[in-house]
C-alpha positions as CSV (number, residue, x, y, z in Angstrom):
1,X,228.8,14.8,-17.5
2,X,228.3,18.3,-18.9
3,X,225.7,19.6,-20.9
4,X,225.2,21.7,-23.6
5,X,222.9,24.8,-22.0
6,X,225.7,27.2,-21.5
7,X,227.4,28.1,-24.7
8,X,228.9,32.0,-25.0
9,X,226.6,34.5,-25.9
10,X,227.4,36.3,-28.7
11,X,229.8,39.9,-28.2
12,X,227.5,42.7,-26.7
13,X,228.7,45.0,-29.6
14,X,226.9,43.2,-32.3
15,X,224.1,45.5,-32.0
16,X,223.8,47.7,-34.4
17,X,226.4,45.6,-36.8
18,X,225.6,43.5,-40.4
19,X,225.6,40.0,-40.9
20,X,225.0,38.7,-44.0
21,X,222.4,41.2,-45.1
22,X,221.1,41.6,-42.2
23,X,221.5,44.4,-39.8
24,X,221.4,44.0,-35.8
25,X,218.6,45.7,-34.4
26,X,218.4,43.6,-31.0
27,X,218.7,40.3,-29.0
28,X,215.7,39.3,-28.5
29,X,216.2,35.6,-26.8
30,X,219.3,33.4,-26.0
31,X,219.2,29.9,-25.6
32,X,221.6,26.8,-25.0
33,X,222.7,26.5,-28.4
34,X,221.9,30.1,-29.7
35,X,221.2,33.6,-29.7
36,X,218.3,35.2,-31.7
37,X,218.4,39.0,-32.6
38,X,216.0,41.1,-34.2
39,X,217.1,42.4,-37.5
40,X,216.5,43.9,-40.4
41,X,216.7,42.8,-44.2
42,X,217.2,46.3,-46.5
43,X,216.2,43.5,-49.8
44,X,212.6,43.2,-48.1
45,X,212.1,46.4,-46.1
46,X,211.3,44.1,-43.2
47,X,212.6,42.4,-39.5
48,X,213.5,39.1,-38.9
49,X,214.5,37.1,-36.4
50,X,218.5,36.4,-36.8
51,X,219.6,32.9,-35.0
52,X,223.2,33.0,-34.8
53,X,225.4,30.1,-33.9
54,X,228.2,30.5,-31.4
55,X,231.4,31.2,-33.4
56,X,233.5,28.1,-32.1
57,X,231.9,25.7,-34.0
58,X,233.5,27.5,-36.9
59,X,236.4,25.6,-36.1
60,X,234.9,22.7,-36.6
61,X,236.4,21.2,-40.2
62,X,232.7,19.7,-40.9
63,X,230.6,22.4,-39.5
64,X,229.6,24.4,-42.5
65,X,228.7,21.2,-44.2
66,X,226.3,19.8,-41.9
67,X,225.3,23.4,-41.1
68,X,224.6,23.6,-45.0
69,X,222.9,20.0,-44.9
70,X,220.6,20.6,-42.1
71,X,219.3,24.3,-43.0
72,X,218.4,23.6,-46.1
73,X,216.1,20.4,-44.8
74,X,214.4,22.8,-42.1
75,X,214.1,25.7,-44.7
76,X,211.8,23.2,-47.2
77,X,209.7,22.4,-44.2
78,X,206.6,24.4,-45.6
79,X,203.8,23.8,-42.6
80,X,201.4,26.8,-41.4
81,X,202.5,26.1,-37.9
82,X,206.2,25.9,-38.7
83,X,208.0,29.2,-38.1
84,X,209.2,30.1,-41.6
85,X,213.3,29.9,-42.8
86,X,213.9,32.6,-44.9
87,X,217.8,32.4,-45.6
88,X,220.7,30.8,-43.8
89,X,224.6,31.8,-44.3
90,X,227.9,32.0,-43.0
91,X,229.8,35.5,-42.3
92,X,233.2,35.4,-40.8
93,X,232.6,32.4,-39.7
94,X,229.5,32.8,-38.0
95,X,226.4,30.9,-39.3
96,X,223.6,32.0,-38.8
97,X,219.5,31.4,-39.8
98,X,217.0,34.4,-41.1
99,X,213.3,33.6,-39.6
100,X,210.2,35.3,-39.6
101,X,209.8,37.8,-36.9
102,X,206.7,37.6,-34.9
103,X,205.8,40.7,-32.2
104,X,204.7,37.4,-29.7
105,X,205.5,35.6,-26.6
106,X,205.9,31.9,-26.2
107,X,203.9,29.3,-25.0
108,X,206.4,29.7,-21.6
109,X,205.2,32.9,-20.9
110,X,201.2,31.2,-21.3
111,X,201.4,28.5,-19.1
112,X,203.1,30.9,-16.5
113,X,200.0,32.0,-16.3
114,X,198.8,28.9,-14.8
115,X,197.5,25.8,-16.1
116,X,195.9,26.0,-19.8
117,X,191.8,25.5,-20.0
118,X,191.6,22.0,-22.4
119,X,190.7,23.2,-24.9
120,X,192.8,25.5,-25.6
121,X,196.1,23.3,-24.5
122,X,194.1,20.8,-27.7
123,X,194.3,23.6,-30.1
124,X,197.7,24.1,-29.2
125,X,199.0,20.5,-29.1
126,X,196.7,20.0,-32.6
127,X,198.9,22.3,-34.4
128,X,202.4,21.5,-32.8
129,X,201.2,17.9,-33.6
130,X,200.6,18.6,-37.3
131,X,203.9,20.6,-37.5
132,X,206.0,17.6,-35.9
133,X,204.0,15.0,-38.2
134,X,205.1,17.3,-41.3
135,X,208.8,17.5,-40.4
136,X,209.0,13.8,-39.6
137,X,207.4,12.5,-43.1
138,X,210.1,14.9,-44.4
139,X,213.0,13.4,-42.6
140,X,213.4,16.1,-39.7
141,X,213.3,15.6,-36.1
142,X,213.3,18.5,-33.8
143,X,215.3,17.0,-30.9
144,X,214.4,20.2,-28.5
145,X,210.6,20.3,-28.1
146,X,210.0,22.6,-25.1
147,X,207.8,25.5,-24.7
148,X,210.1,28.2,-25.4
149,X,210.4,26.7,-28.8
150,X,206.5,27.2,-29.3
151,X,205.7,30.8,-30.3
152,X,202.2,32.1,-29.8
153,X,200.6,34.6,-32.0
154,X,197.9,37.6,-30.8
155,X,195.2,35.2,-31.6
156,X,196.7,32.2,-29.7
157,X,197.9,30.4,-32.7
158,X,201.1,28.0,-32.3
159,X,204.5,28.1,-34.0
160,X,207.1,25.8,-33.9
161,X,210.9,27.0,-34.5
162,X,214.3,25.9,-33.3
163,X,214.4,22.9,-35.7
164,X,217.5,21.0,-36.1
165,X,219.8,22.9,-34.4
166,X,220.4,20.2,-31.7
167,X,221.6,18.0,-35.2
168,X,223.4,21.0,-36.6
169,X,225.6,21.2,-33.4
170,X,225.3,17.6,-32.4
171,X,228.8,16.2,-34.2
172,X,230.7,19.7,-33.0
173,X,230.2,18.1,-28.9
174,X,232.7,15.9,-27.9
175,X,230.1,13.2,-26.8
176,X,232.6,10.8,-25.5
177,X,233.0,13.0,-22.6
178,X,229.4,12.7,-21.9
179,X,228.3,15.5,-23.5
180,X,224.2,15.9,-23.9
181,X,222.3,18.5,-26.6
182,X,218.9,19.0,-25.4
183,X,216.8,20.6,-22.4
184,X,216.9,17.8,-19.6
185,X,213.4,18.5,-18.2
186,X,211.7,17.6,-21.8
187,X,214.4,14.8,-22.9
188,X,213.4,11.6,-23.6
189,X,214.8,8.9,-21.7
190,X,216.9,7.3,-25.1
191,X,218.0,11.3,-25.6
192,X,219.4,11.4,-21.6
193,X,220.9,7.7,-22.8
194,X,222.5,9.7,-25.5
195,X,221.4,7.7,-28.0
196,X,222.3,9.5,-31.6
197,X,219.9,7.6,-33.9
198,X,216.3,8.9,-32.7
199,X,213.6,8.7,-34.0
200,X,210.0,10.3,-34.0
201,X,209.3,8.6,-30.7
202,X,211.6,10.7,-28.9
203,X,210.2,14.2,-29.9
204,X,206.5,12.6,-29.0
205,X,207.9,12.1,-25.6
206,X,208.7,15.5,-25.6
207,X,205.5,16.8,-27.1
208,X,203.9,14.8,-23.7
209,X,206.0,16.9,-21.4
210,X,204.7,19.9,-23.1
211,X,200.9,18.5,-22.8
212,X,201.7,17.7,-19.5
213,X,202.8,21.0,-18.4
214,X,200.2,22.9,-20.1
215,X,197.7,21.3,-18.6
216,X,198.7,21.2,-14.9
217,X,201.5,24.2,-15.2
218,X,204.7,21.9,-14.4
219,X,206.6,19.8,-15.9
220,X,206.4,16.3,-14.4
221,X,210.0,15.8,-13.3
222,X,211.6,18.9,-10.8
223,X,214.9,18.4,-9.8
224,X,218.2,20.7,-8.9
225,X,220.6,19.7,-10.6
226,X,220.2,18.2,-14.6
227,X,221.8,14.6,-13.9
228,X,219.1,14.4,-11.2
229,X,216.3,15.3,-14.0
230,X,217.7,12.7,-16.4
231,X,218.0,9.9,-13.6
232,X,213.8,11.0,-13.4
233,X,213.5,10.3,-17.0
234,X,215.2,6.8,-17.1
235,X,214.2,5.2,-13.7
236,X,211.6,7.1,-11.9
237,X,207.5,6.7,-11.7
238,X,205.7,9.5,-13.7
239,X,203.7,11.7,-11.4
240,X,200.4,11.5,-12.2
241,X,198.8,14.6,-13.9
242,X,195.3,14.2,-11.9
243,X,197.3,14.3,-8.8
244,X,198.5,17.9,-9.9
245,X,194.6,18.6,-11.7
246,X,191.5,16.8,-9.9
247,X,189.6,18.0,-12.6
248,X,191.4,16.6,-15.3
249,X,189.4,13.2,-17.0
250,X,191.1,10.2,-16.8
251,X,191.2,9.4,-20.6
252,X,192.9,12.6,-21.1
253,X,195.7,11.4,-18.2
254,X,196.3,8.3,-20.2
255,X,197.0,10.3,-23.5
256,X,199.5,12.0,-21.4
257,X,200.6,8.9,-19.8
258,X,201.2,6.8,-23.2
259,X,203.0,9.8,-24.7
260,X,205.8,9.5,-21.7
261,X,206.1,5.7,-21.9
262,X,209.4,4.7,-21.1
263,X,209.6,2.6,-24.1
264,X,209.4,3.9,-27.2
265,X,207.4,1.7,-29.0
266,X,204.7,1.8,-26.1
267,X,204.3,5.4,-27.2
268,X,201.8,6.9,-29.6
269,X,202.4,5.9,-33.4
270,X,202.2,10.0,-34.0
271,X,202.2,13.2,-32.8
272,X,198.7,13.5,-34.5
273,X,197.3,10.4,-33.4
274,X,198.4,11.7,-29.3
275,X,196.6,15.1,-30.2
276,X,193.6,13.0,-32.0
277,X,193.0,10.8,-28.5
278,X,193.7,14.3,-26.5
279,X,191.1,16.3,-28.1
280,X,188.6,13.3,-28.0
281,X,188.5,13.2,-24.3
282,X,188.3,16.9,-24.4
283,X,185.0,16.3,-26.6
284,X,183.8,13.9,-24.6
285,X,183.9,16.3,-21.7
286,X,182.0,19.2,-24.1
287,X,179.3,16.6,-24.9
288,X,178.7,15.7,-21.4
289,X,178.2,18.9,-20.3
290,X,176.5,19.7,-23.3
291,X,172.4,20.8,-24.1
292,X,170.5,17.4,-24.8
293,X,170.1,18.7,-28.4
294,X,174.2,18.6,-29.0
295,X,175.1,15.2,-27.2
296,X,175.8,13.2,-29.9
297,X,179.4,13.1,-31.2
298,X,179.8,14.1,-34.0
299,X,179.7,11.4,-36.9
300,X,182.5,11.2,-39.3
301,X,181.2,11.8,-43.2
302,X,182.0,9.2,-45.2
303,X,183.2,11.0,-48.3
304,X,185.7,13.1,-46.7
305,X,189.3,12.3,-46.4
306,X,189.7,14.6,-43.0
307,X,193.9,15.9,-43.7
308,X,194.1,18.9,-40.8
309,X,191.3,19.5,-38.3
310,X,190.0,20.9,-34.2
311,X,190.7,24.0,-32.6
312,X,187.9,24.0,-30.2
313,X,186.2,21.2,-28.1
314,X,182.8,23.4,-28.8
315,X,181.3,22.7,-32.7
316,X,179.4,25.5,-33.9
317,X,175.9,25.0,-35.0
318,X,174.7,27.4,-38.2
319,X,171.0,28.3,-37.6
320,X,169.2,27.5,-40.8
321,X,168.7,30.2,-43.1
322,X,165.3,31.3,-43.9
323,X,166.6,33.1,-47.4
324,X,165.0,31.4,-50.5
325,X,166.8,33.6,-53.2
326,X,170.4,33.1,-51.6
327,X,169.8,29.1,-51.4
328,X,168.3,28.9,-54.2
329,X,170.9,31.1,-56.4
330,X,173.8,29.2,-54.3
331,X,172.1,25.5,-55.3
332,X,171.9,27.0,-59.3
333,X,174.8,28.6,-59.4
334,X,177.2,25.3,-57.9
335,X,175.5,24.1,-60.7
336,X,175.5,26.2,-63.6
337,X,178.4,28.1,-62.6
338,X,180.7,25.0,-62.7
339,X,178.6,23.8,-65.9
340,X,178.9,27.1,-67.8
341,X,181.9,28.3,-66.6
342,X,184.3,24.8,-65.8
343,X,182.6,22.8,-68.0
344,X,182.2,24.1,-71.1
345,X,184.8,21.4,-72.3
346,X,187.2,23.3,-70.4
347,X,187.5,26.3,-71.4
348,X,189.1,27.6,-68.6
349,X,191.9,25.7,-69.0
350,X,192.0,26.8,-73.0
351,X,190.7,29.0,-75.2
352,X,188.1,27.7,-77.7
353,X,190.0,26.6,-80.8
354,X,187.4,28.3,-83.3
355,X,187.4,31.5,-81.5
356,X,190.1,34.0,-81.7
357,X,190.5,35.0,-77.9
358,X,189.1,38.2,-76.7
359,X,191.1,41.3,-76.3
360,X,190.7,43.0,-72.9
361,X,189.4,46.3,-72.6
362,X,190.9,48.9,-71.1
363,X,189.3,49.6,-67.8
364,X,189.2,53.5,-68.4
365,X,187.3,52.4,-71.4
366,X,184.2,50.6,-69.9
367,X,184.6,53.2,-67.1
368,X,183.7,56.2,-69.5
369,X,180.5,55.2,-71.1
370,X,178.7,53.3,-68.1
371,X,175.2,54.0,-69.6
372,X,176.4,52.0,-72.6
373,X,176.1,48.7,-70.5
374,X,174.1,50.1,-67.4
375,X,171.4,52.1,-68.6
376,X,169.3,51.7,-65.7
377,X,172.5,52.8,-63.3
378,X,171.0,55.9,-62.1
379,X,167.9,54.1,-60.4
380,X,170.6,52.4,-57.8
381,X,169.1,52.5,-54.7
382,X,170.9,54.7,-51.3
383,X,172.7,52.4,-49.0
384,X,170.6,53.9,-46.4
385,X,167.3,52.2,-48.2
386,X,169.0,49.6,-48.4
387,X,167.5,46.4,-46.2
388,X,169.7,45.1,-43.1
389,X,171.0,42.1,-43.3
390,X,170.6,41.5,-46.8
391,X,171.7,38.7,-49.3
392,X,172.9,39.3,-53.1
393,X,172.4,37.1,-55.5
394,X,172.2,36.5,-59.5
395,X,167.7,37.3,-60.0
396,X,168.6,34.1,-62.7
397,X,169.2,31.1,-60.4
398,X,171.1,29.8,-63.3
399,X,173.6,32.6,-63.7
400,X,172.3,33.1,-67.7
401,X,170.5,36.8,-67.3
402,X,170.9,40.2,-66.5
403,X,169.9,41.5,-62.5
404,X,171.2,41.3,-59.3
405,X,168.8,40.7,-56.7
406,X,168.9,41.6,-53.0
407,X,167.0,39.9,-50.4
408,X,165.4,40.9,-47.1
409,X,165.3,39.3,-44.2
410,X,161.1,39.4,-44.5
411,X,161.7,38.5,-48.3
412,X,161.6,41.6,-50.0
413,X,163.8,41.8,-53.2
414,X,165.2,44.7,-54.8
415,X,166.1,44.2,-58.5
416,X,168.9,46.0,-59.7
417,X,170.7,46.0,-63.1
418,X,167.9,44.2,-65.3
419,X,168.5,46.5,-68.1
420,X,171.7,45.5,-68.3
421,X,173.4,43.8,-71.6
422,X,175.7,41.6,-68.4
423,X,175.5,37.9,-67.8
424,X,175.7,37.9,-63.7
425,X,177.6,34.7,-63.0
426,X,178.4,33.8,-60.0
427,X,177.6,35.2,-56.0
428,X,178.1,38.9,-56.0
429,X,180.4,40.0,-52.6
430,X,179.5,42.6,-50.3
431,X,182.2,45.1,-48.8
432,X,183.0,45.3,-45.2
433,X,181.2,48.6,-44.9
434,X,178.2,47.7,-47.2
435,X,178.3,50.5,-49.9
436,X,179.8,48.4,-52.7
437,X,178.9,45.0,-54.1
438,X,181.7,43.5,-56.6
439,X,180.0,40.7,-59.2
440,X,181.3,38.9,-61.9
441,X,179.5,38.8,-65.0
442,X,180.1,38.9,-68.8
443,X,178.8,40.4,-72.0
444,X,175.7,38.7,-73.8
445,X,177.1,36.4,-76.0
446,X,180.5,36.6,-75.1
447,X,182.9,33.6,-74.7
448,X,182.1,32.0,-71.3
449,X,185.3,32.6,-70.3
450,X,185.5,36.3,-70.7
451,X,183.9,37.0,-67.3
452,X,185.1,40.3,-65.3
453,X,184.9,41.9,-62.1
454,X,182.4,45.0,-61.8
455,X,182.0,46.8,-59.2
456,X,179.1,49.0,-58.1
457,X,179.1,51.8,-55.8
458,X,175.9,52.3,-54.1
459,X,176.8,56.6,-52.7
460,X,178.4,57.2,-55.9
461,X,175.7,55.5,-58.7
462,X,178.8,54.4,-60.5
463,X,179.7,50.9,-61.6
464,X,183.6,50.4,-62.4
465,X,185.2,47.1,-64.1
466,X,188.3,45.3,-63.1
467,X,189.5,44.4,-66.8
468,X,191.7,41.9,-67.8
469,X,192.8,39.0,-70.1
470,X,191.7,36.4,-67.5
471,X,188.0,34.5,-66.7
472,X,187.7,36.4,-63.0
473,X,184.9,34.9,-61.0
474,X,183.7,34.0,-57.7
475,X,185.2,37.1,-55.9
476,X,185.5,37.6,-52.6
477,X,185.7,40.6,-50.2
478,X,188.5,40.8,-47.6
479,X,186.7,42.3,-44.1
480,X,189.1,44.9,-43.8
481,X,188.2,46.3,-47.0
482,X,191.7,45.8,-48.5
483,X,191.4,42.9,-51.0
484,X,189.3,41.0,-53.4
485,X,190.2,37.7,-54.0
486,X,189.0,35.0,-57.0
487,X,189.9,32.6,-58.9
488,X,191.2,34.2,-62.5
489,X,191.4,31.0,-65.3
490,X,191.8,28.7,-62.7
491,X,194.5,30.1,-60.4
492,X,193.5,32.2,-56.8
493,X,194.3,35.5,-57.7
494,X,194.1,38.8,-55.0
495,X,193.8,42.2,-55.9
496,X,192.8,45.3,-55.1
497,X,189.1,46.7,-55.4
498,X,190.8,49.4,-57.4
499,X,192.4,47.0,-60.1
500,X,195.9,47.6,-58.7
501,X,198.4,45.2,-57.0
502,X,197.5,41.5,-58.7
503,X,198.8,38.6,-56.7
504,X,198.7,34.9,-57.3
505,X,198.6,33.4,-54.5
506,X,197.3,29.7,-55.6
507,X,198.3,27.9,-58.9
508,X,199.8,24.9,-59.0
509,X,197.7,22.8,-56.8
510,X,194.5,22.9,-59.6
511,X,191.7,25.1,-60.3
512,X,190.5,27.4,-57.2
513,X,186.9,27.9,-56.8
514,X,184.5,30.1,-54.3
515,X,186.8,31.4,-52.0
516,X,186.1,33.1,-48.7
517,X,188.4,35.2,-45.9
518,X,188.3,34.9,-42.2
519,X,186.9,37.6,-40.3
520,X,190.3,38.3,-39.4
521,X,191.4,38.9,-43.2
522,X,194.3,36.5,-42.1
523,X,193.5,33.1,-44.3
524,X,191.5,32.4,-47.2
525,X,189.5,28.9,-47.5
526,X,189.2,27.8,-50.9
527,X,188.1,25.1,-53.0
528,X,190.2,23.5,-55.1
529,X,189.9,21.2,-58.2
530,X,193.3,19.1,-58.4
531,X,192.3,17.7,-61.9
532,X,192.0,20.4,-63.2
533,X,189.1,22.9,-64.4
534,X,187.6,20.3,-67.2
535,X,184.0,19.3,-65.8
536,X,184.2,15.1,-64.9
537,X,182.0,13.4,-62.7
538,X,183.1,12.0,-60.4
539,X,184.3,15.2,-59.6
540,X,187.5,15.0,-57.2
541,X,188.0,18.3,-54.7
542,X,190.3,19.7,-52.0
543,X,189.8,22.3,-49.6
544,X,192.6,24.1,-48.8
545,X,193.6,26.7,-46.2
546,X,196.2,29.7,-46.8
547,X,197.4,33.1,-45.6
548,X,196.5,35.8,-47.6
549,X,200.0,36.3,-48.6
550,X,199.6,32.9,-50.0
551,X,203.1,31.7,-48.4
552,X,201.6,29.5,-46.1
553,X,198.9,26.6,-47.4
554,X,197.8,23.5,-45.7
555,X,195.2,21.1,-47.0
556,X,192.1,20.7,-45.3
557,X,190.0,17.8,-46.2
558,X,189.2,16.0,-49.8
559,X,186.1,15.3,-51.1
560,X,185.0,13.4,-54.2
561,X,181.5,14.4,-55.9
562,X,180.0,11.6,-57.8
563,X,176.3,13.0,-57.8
564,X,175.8,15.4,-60.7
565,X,173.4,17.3,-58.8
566,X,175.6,17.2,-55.6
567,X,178.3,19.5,-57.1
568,X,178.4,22.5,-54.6
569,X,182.1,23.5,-54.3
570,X,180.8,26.9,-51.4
571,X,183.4,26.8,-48.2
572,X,183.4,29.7,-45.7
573,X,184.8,30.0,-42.3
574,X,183.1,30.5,-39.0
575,X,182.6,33.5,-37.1
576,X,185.4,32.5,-34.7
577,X,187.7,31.2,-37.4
578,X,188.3,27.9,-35.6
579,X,185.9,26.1,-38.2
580,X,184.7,25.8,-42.1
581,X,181.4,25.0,-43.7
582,X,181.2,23.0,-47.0
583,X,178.8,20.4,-48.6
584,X,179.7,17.1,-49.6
585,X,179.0,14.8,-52.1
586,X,175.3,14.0,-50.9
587,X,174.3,17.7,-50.8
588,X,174.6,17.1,-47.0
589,X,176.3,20.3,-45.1
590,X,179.1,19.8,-42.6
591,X,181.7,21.9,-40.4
592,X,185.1,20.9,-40.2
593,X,187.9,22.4,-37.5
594,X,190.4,24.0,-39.5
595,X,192.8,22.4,-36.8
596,X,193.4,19.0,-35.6
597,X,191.9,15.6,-36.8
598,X,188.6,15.4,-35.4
599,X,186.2,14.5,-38.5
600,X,184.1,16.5,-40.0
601,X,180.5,16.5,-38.6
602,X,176.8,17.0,-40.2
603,X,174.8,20.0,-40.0
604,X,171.5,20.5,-40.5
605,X,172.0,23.4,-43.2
606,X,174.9,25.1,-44.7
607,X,175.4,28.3,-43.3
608,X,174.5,30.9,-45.9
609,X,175.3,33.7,-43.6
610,X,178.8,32.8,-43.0
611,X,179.0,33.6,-46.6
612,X,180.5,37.3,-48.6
613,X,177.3,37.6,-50.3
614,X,175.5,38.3,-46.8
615,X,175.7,41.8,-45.6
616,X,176.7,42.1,-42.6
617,X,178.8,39.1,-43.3
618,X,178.4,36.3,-40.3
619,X,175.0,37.9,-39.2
620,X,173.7,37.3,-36.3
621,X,176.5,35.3,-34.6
């Protein structure tokens, strides 16, 4: 029997040579069934990581076909936890795969580290799990899960590559001499059959070896040789994970145990449902050890469709805010924002059909005559008197008069801008550093959707507009200072607090409202109307999690609003990033994980402070 671990390696003189469009650098991992290089693409000023397929299979008649077939189903898979396929090609006769580069190690290198604390081996099986689960609906199985195939970002997060190429390769082996594509120690036993016609049940095996390994550092079968390892998988007992981890709680063992069934169909339905069971016994081991006060599980709300949720076993609990302007501008504000700015019988969605649409002015324009709409600039206070931490919020709860208001933390409120001729509309944003505030607002008796970004600077006495043809509201503050994002007539739109470099980074999917960043400036959370920006109750939402390149987007949860007065569409991440804040359809507040499938659970308040209006944003965490 021989097995396919030991192709060639690709000449040692490609370095520094072109393939496609892409230029050498280094080799940077080699595996059974390739070799990945680092390279770099001139059309994108950027690295990659080059997979390249041994040359023989060139000779192959039906290579390049299935090689064609194949890449272009992995390179659709669109999953935030599925490395990314930029191109594939063929040069002189060697295929090859571009992929995003990522300066990372792999889970390998983790768990030689020793055994994985729970919850972090749940966080990483939740997004493996919803990576697997995508590919599968789509068609795709992976058919190598193993931990070198599971790259691991600085912040711990989980990507899964090498898809297909076990297929791609598959028909090139000359399987009637007993030929076997795959890594023995994670096969499952109808892959060591060589069986041809898998299915999802086979890579969930896999996924258990990987569980099982993270959490007790081996991989349950050790052998010498690889027929000895696939006689393991087909015949033998499996070795039971509390043998190799006291510790470890016996519902989390029979997770692992059903995942490696033997049989198939005695395995779990999903690679989500396994990671759903897994990080429930790792809750139930957080709540037992847990204050009196946090015992209770958390209770799923019944509005919410839960589609990708967690990446901790620990919930944060927001401390209630004491604040009154900030809740009560946020509770006005879901309302009258949404009413005066979505509902107006949608204008967002088009102009008003006895209106001629307004002209934008130039920004240099509104820029040279401040006084003209900010008489009272020049009575902006320092930042040093300004108060710490401090909220900003519309002085009119219902977003229909001139002033910004900012809030103590005793209650004191400054009022700032109430001579001006502005409309403030929605929750002004801080920036990271405190000495600007960006709002949206819009002249007095102008169209209500001809709202702009203004932004005033507190050391300078200046206040400088953003200016365009598009209804900008709801912006929000990257925390490194680089970006505003917010939704522009509907679509998410970043930019920079200058006015330059305008990307849309959300469109299709319906009309984004009150987005937030991570404290990382790595994702965005947004809400996300997918009817449209037309005001109908009952009011259907999404809330949706991207990077803020906006090449990566996962749906969160859905909600559906039927309460008029319930309509508060404010998300916004965690201190830690593992979690997200909304309110539901009853006005009740809730935290979500923004990985795995654990359901949403109820909070006493929603966590003002977690929001860009806040200064220092996430205070007191």
């Amino acid at each position: 029997m021989i097995f396919t671990t030991n192709f060639p390696a690709q000449e040692a003189d490609v370095i520094g040579r072109t393939l496609g469009r892409y230029r050498i650098v280094e080799q940077i991992g080699i595996g059974g069934m390739a070799t990945v290089y680092k390279a770099y693409d001139p059309d994108t000023d950027r690295h990659v990581a080059l997979k390249v397929l041994p040359q023989h299979f060139s000779h192959d008649p039906t290579f390049k076909e299935r090689f064609n077939r194949e890449a272009k189903a992995i390179a659709r898979l669109e999953h935030l936890h599925i490395l990314p396929i930029f191109a594939y090609g063929e040069d002189a006769g060697t295929a090859y795969m571009a992929m995003r580069y990522l300066k990372t190690g792999t889970l390998t290198d983790r768990i030689k580290q020793g055994p994985l604390p729970l919850a972090e081996a749940a966080r990483i099986l939740d997004q493996v799990a919803g990576a697997l689960d995508h590919a599968h609906a789509h068609g795709v199985l992976h058919r190598d899960i193993k931990p070198s195939n599971i790259l691991l970002d600085e912040a711990g997060n989980a990507y899964l590559t090498d898809f297909g190429i076990a297929k791609i390769v598959e028909s090139t082996m000359d399987l009637t001499r007993g030929d076997i594509l795959g890594t023995p120690a994670y096969m499952s036993p109808e892959q060591c059959q060589g069986q041809k016609d898998l299915t999802p049940a086979s890579d969930i095996y896999s996924l258990g070896i990987v569980l099982y390994e993270m959490v007790t550092g081996r991989t349950p079968f050790q052998a010498e040789t690889p027929i000895a390892l696939i006689h393991m998988h087909l015949s033998e007992a499996l070795p039971l994970p509390r043998s190799l981890r006291p510790e470890l709680p016996e519902s989390a063992q029979n997770v692992i145990l059903k995942a490696l069934a033997k049989d198939p169909g005695m395995r779990h339905k999903s690679c989500t449902q396994m990671a759903a069971a897994f990080n429930r016994a790792v809750i139930d081991i957080a709540v037992a050890g847990a204050p009196a006060d946090d015992a209770t599980p958390p209770e799923p709300a019944d509005d919410a469709t839960l589609l990708h949720g967690p990446a901790t076993a620990t919930q944060i609990a927001p401390k209630k805010s004491s604040r009154k302007l900030i809740v009560a501008a946020v509770g006005g504000l879901a309302l009258i924002a949404l009413a005066a700015v979505l509902v107006l019988a949608g204008l967002l969605a088009q102009p008003a059909e006895d209106a001629a649409p307004q002209a934008a002015q130039p920004a240099e324009d509104a820029a040279a005559n401040p006084d003209t709409n900010f008489p009272d600039i020049a009575s902006l206070p320092d930042v040093a008197d300004l108060p710490q931490p401090r909220w900003a919020a519309p002085c009119d709860q219902n977003g229909l008069e001139p002033g910004l208001c900012i809030e103590s933390d005793s209650g004191e409120v400054i009022h700032l801008l109430t001579e001006s001729e502005l409309m403030i509309t929605t929750l002004p944003a801080w920036s990271p550093d405190g000495r600007h505030l960006a709002f949206a607002a819009r002249d007095t008796g102008a169209q209500e959707d001809a709202n702009n970004i203004y932004i005033v600077s507190f050391d300078e006495k200046e206040i400088t507009p953003i200016i365009t043809d598009e209804n900008d509201i709801f912006p929000a503050w990257s925390p490194d200072g680089e970006w505003l994002v917010m939704h522009s007539s509907g679509n998410l739109v970043k930019v920079h607090p200058d006015g330059t470099g305008r990307r849309q980074l959300l469109a299709e999917t319906g009309c984004s409202f009150t987005p937030q960043w991570s404290t990382d400036a790595e994702q965005i959370v947004v809400s996300v109307l997918p009817n449209g920006c037309e005001w109908k109750i009952p009011l259907d939402r999404e809330i949706w999690l991207l990077t803020a390149n906006g090449e990566d987007r996962q749906l969160l949860l859905t909600t559906r609003h039927e309460n008029p007065d319930c309509v508060n569409l404010d998300v916004a991440f965690s201190p830690d990033r593992q979690q997200v804040a909304y309110m539901d359809g009853d006005c009740q507040a809730h935290i979500v994980p923004t990985v795995g499938i654990v359901p949403p659970r109820a909070i006493d308040d929603f966590p003002w402070h977690w929001l860009n209006s806040t200064f220092p944003q996430w205070a007191g965490e």
